[in-house]
C-alpha positions in Angstrom: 71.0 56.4 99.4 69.2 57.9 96.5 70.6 58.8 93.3 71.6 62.5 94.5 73.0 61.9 97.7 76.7 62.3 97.2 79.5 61.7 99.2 82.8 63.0 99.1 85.0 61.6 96.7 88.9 60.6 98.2 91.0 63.2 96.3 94.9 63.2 96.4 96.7 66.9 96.2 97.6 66.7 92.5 100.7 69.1 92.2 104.1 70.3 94.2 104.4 73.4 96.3 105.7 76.5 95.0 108.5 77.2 96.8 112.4 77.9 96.4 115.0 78.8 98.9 114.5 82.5 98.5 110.7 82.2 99.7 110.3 84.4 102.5 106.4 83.6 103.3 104.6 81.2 102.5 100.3 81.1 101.8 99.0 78.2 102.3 95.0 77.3 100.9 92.9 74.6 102.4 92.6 72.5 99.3 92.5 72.7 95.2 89.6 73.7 94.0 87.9 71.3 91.1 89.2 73.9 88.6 92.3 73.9 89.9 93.0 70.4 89.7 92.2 70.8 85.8 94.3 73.5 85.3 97.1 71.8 87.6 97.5 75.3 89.3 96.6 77.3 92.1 93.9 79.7 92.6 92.6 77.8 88.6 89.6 79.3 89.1 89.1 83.1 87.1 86.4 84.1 89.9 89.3 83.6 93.2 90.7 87.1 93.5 94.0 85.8 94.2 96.2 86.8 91.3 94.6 90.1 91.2 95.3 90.9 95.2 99.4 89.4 94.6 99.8 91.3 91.9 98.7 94.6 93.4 100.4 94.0 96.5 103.4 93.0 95.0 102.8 95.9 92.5 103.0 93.7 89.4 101.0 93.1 86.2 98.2 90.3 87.2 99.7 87.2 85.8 98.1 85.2 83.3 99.8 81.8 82.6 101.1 79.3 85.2 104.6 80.3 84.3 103.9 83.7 84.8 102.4 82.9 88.3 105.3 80.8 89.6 107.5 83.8 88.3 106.0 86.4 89.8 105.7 84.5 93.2 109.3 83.0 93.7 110.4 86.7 92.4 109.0 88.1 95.3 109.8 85.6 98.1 106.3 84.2 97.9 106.0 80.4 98.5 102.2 79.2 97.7 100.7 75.6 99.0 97.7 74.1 100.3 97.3 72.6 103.9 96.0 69.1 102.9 97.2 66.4 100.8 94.3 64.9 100.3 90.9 64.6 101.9 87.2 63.4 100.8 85.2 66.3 99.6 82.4 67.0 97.8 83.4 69.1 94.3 85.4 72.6 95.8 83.3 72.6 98.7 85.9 73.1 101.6 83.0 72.5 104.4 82.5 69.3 102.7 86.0 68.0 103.5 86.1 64.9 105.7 89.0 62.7 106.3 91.7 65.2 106.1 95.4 64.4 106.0 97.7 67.2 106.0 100.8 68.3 103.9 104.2 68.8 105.9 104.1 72.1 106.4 106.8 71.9 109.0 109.0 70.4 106.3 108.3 72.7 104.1 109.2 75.4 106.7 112.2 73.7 107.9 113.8 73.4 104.5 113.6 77.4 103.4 113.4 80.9 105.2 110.1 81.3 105.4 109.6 83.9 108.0 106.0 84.1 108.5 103.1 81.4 106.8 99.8 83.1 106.0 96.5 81.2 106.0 94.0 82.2 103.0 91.0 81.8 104.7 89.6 80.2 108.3 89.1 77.1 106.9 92.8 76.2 105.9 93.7 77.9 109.4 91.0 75.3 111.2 92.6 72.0 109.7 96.2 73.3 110.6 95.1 73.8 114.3 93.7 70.7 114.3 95.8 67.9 112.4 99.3 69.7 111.7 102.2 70.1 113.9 102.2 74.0 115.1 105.2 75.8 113.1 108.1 78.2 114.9 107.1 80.9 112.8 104.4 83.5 113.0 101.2 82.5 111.7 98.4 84.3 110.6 94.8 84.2 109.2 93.9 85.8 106.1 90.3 86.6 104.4 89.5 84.0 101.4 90.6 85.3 98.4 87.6 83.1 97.0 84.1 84.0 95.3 82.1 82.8 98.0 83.6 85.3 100.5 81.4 88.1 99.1 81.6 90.1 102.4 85.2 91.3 101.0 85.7 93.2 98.0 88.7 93.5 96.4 89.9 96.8 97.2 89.4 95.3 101.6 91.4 91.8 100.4 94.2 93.7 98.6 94.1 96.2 102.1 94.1 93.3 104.9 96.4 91.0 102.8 98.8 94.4 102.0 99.3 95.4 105.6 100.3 91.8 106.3 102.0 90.6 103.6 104.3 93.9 102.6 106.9 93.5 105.2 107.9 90.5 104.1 108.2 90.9 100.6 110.8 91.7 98.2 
């Protein structure tokens, strides 16, 4: 191996769910990104459109601080996770993710009233196919929220995640 060849580094999922018993849905990511393991948050980085398409859709001020995220989520029945707990990967890069091992998303399930889980992106969708227990409620794909998925603005991401989402939300 040369000096630039890297391989992915063993990472452990470094914070809780968001969830309460009042959470109605629940969004699940594939992974924290390397900014959001700094910030200890979901969605850390300002570039993911992810606070700007719950706050439309949920018709709320986008929220700045962590405490305003968790508020504005368990307010509206909105339970946020990621898929793995931990996997080797290569900085944020979700197709450099080997060695996945996945959260209990069943438990997770099992212990509130989520209705209907919601995947942000194919890549969170792909490891729950493959390495999670299939849930008894609806599931459903969603388009990434994140920078790299140019190919939807936000006006199309707050529109596909609306029609979905609204229904279930208070």
């Amino acid at each position: 191996m040369n000096g630039r060849e890297r391989t992915g580094m063993q990472v452990v999922h470094p914070f809780e769910p968001i969830a309460d018993k009042n959470s109605r849905i629940l969004i699940l990511g594939s992974f924290p990104s390397v900014k959001s393991r700094e910030t200890q948050f979901y969605y850390g980085h300002k570039q993911n459109r992810f606070w700007k398409v719950m706050a439309q859709i949920l018709q709320c001020i986008v929220p700045q601080t962590v405490e305003e995220k968790r508020t504005m989520l368990l307010t509206h029945g909105v339970a946020v996770w990621d898929i793995l707990k931990s996997c080797d990967i290569n900085g944020s890069s979700d197709a450099s993710i080997r060695n996945p091992v996945p959260n209990d998303i069943a438990g997770l399930v099992d212990n509130t009233n989520i209705a209907a889980v919601f995947f942000n992106g194919k890549t969170a969708y792909g490891v729950y196919q493959k390495y999670s227990p299939l849930l008894t409620v609806p599931v459903q794909v969603l388009p990434s929220t994140s920078p790299a998925n140019a190919a939807y603005s936000l006006k199309r991401l707050c529109d596909s995640w609306g029609k979905e989402i609204a229904p279930f939300v208070k």
